[in-house]
N, C-alpha and C positions, 0 to 999 in steps of 0.2 A: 354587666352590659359591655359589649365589644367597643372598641375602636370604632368599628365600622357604622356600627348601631347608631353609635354618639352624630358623627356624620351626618348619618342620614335623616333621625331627626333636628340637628341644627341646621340641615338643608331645608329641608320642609319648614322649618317653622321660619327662616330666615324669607322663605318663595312666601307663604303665606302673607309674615309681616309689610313684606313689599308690594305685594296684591293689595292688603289693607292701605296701606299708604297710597296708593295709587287710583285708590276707586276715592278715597278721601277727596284727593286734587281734583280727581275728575269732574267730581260732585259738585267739589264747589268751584271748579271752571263755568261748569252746565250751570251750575245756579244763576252767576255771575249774567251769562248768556241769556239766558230767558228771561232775568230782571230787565237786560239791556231794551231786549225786545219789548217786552210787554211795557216797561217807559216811553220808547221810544212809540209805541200805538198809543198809548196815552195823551203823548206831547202831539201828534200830529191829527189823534182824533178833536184834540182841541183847538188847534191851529185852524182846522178845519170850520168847526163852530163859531169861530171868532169873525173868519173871514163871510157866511155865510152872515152873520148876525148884523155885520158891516154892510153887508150888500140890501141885506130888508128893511136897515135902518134908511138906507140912503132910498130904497125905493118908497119907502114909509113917507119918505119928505117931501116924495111926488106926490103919491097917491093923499096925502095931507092936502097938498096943496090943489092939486084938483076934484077931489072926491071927500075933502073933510075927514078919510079916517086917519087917529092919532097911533103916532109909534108901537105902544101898546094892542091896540088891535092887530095891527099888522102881524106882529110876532104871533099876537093868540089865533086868526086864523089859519098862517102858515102852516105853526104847528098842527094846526086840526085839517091841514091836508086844500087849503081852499087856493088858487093859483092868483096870480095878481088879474087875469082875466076874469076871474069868477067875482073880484073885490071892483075891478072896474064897473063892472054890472051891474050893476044896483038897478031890481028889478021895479023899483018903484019912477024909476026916469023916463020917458021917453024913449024912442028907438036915438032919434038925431041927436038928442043928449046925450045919447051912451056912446055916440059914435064920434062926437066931438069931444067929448072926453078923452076915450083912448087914444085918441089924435093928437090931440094935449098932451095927457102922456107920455107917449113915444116919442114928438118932439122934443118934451123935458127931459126924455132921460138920456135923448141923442148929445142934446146940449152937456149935461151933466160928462156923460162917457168924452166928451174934449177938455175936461178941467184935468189940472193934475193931480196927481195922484195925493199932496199934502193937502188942498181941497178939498178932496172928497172923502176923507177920514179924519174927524174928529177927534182928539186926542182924548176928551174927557171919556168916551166911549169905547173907544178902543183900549184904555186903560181898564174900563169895567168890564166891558166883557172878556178881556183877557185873564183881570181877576178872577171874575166868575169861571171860565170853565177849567182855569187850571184848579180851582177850589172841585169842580164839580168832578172831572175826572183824576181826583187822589193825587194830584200832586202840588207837594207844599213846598217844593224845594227854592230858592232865590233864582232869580233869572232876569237877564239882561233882552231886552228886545227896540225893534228897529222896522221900521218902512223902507227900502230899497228903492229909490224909482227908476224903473225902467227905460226911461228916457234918456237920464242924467247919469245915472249907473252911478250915484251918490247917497245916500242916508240922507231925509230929508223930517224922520222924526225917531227919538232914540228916547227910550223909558218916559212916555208922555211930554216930550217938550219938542216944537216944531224946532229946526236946525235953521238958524235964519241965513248960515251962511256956510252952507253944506259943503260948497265946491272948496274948501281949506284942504288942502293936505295934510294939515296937522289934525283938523278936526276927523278927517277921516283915515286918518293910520290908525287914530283909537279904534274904528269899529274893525280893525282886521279881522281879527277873532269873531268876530260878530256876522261879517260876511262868509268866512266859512262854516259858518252851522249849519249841517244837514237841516235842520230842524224850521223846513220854512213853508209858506203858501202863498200860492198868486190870489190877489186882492183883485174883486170883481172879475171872476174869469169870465162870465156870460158876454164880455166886451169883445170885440173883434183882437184887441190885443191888453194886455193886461197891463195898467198904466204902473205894476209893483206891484212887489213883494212883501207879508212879514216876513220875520227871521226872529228866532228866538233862540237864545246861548244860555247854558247852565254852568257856569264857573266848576261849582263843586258838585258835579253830575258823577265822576267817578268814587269821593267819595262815599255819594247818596245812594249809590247802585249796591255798593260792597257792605253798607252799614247795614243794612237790611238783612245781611247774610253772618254778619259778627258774630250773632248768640249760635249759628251752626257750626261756624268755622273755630271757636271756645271749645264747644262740646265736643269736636272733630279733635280738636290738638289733646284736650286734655284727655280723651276716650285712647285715643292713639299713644300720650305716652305713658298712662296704666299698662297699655300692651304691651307699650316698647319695653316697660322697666319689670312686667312679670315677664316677658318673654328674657332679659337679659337675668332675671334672677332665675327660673328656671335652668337656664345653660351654666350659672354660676354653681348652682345646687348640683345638677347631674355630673359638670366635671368633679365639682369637689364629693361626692357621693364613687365619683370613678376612683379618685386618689385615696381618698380613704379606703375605698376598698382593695385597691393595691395594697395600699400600705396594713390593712392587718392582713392579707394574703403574704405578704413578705413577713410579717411578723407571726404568722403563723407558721411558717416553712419554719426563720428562724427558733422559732422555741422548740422545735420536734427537734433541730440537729440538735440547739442547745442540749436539751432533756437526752438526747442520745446517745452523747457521749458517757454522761456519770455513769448512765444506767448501763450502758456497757460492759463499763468497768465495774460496776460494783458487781454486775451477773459474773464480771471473769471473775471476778475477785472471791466470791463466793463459792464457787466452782472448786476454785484453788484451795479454799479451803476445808474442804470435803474432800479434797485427795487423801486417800491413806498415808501418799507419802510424806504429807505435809501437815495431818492433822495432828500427829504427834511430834511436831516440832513447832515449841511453843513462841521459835520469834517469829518461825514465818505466818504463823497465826499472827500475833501481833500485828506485823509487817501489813498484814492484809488485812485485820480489820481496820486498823488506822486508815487506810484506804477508804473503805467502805466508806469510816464516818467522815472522811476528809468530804468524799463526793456528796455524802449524804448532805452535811452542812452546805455546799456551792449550790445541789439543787434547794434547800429551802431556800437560799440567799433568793434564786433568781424567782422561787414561786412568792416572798414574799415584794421584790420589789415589782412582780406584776399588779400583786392586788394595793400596792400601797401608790400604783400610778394614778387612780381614780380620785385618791385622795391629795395626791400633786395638782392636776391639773383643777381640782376645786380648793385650791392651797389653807386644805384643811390639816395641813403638817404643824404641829406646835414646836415652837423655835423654844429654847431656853440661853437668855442672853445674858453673857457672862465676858470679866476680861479678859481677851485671849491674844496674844503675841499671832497676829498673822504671817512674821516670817519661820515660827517655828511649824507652822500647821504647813508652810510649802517643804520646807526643810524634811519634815517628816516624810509628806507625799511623794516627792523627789527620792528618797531614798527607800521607799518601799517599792519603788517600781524600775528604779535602777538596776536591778538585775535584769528584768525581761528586758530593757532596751541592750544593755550589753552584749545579749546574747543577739540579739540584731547588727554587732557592731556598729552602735548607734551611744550618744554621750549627754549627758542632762548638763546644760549650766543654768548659774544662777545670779542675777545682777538684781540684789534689793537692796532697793536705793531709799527706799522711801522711809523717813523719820515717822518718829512715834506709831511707830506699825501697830499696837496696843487697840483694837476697839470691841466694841461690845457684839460678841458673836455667839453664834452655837456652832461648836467646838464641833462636834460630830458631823452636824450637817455640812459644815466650810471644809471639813476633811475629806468627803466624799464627792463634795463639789471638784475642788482642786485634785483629787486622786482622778475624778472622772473626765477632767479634760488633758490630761498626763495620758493617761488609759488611752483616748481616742487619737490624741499626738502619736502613741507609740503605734496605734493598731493601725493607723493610716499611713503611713510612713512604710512602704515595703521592705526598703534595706537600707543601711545604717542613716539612723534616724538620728536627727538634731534638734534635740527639742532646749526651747531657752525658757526661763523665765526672770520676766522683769517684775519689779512692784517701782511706782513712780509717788511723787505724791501729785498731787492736779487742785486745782480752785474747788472743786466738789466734794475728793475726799482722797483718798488712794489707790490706784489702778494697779491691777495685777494683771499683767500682758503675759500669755502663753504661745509660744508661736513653734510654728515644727516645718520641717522641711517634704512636707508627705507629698497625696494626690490632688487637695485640694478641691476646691469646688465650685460650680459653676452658679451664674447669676440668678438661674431657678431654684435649687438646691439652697439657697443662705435664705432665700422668702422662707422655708419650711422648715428649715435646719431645729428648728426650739419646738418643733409642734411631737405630739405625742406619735411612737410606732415610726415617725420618719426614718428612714434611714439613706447616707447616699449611696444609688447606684451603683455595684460593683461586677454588675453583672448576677451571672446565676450562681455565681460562687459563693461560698457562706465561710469563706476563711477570713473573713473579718465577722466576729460574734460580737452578739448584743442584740436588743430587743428595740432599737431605736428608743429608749425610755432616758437613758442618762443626760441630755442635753435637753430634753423636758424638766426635769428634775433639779438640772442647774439652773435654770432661767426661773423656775420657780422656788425656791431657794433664794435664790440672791434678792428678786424682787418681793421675797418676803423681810429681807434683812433693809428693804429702799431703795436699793442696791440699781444698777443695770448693767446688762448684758448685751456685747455685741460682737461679732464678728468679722473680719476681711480674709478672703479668700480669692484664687483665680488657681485654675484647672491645672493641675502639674506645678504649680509653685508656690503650696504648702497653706499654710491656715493660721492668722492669729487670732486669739480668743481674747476681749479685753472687757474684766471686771472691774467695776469703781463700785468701791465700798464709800459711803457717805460717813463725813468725819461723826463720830460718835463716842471719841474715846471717854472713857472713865470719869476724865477729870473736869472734860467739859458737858459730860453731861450732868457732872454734878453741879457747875456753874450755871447751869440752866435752871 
C-alpha cells in the first residue's frame, strides 16, 4: 500500500470520525432543545390550569352563594361544557328569579374583581391545584412559586404562605430569581385588568432537562470511543503493516545482494577451476576450492541465522550457563575484528574497569552478542572508526558500554532499533550488509541471560550500546 493510499484513507476515516462526532453533539444539542420545549409546554399548560381552576373556584363562591351550587359542581359542569349562564338558569325558578339572580351575581363578582389580589386566592388551593397539575401533566421536578401583585409590583404569597409584610426589600431581593421566570400567568384575566400574576421557578430545571438525556449521551460517548479507539487501532495496524512491509522489502533486496556475492564467487571460482590451465595445477585448485568452501560456509552461516530468527524473536534459543570471564569474551571479540577496523584506519580501546567480571553466561551466545555490536560499530562508522569499550560495575550488576564514533541514529530509528528485519536507513545503498536480524538477536539474548539492553544515539555523533549483566557470579549464586 502507497504513501499516498495511507493518506487517503486516514483522511476519510479521520472526515468520517468527525462527521460521527458531530451529528453525536448535534443530537444531543436537538435533544436538549425539544426536552426544553416540550417542559416548558408542560409547565405553562399547567400554569394555565391552575389559574382557570382559581378563577371557577372563586366563581363557585358566587354561584354557592346565590344559587346553592357547591365547588364541586361547578368544576363538573365546566368541564361538561355548561357556562356560568346556563348554571345561573336554573330552569326550575321563575323568570324574575332568574333575573335577580344573575343581578346578584354580577354585582358579587364586580365586588370581588376590587379585592386584591391576596384575597382572592386562597393559599390552601392554590397550593393543591398546583400540586395537582404539575402531578397531572408529568412533571415531578421541585419548584419554587409566588403571586405577583399587579398593583404593588411585590410578592404578596410565596410557596403557600401569605407575605404579611411584602413591601421588605430584604423580603423581596429573595424572590429575584423568582420574578424573572418565564414561567408565569395572569390570575383572573376575564377582569378588566389582571389584579397578578403566578410565577413559578425550577432551581434544578437544567439539571432535570439533561438527566433525561444521560442514558443517550453514555451510549453516544461510549459508542464514539469504540470508534475512536478501532479507528486509532486500525491506523496503528496499517502504518505498522506499511513498516513491516518495508522492512522485509529491505530485507529482501538485502539477502539477494547478500546471496550474491558468495555465489559469484564461487561461479568464478568454479569456472577457474575447469580451466585447463589451471586444472592441473594442484595449488591453484586448492586455492580455489578453499574459496568455494570458504563462501559456502558464510552462506549457510547467513541461511541459518534466517531460520534461527523465528526462534529468537519467540526466545526459544537454549542458553547453557557456565562460568565465564566476561572480560576475556570482549578481549577476544575485539581482537577478531581488529583487523577489519584497521583497514578503515580506525582503533578499538579497551577500559574494563569492572571487578569480578566472572558470571554465569553462555559463552557462545555472549560471543556473538559482543562480536555483533563491534560488527555494527565498525560497519557504521564510514572512515576511521573509534570504537571503545568500557565494562563498569553499577548497583544491578556490570555494564558493558560499546560506543563508536559512526552515523548514528535518529529518535524514530532507536524506537525500532531491537525489532526483527529493522535496519537503519542508508539510503538505496546496500554497502552496509546485514539482515537487520543481529540487534534482534542481542536484545534477545541478553534478556534471556535477565540482562537489559539499551541504546543512546543522535544523527552524526555515533552510538553507544549499554549492556548490564545482572550479578550472578558463581559464588553468589552458590550462596543462594
Amino acid at each position: 500500500m502507497t504513501r499516498n493510499k495511507i493518506k487517503w484513507i486516514i483522511g476519510i476515516m479521520v472526515v468520517a470520525l468527525a462527521g460521527i462526532i458531530y451529528l453525536q453533539v448535534y443530537s444531543i444539542r436537538r435533544g436538549i432543545k425539544l426536552n426544553t420545549e416540550q417542559f416548558d409546554k408542560s409547565v405553562f399548560a399547567a400554569l394555565s390550569k391552575v389559574a382557570g381552576r382559581l378563577e371557577r373556584s372563586e366563581q363557585a363562591d358566587a354561584l354557592n352563594t346565590i344559587n346553592g351550587y357547591s365547588a364541586e359542581e361547578i368544576e363538573k359542569k365546566s368541564d361538561e361544557g355548561f357556562s356560568l349562564l346556563d348554571m345561573m338558569n336554573n330552569l326550575s325558578d321563575p323568570q324574575k328569579v332568574k333575573n335577580d339572580k344573575v343581578g346578584a351575581f354580577n354585582a358579587l363578582t364586580k365586588e370581588m374583581d376590587k379585592l386584591p389580589v391576596a384575597q382572592r386566592v386562597p393559599v390552601d388551593k392554590l397550593e393543591s391545584f398546583i400540586q395537582t397539575e404539575m402531578k397531572n401533566h408529568g412533571i415531578s421536578l421541585d419548584y419554587n412559586y409566588g403571586v405577583l401583585s399587579s398593583s404593588k409590583q411585590e410578592f404578596v404569597i410565596y410557596n403557600g404562605h401569605y407575605l404579611i409584610d411584602g413591601s421588605s426589600q430584604q423580603i423581596q431581593r429573595r424572590f429575584k430569581d423568582l420574578a424573572k421566570s418565564p414561567y408565569s400567568v395572569y390570575l383572573f384575566p376575564q377582569d378588566e385588568q389582571s389584579p397578578g400574576k403566578l410565577l413559578v421557578m425550577f432551581p434544578k430545571k437544567r439539571n432535570y432537562i439533561r438527566s433525561s438525556l444521560i442514558p443517550f449521551v453514555i451510549a453516544a460517548v461510549l459508542f464514539t470511543g469504540i470508534i475512536l479507539f478501532v479507528f486509532s487501532y486500525t491506523i496503528f495496524i496499517i502504518l505498522r503493516q506499511k513498516k513491516v512491509s518495508e522492512m522485509k522489502t529491505d530485507f529482501m533486496n538485502n539477502m539477494t545482494h547478500e546471496f550474491k556475492t558468495p555465489i559469484a564467487t564461487i561461479s568464478l571460482a568454479a569456472d577457474s577451476i575447469t580451466n585447463p590451465s589451471i586444472i592441473h595445477n594442484p595449488d591453484k585448485v586448492k586455492r580455489f576450492a578453499q574459496i568455494i568452501r570458504q563462501e559456502n560456509k558464510r552462506m549457510h552461516r547467513q541461511v541459518e541465522q534466517v531460520l534461527n530468527s523465528a526462534r529468537w524473536e519467540k526466545k526459544e534459543v537454549q542458553i547453557n550457563l557456565e562460568p565465564v570471564d566476561l572480560h576475556q569474551i570482549i578481549e577476544q571479540a575485539a581482537k577478531n575484528i581488529s583487523l577489519q577496523v584497521e583497514q578503515k584506519n580506525g582503533q578499538i580501546t579497551m577500559d574494563l574497569q569492572a571487578t569480578d567480571p566472572v558470571l554465569l553466561l553462555d559463552k557462545t551466545h555472549i560471543s556473538n552478542v559482543i562480536h555483533n555490536l563491534l560488527d555494527n560499530a565498525n560497519k557504521y562508522t564510514p572512515k576511521n572508526p573509534k570504537i571503545s569499550v568500557l565494562t563498569r560495575n553499577v548497583k544491578a550488576g556490570i555494564q558493558v558500554v560499546i560506543s563508536d564514533n559512526g552515523i548514528g541514529m535518529g529518535r524514530e530509528a532507536k524506537k525500532h532499533i531491537f525489532e526483527k528485519f529493522y535496519r537503519v536507513h542508508t539510503g538505496n545503498r546496500h554497502d552496509v550488509k546485514g539482515f537487520g536480524l543481529g540487534l534482534s538477536y542481542v536484545k534477545t539474548i541478553i534478556e534471556l541471560h535477565h540482562g537489559r539492553v539499551a541504546v543512546e544515539s543522535d544523527l552524526g555523533k555515533g552510538s553507544r550500546f549499554i549492556l548490564t549483566f545482572p550479578n550472578n557470579t558463581p559464588n553468589k549464586k552458590t550462596k543462594k
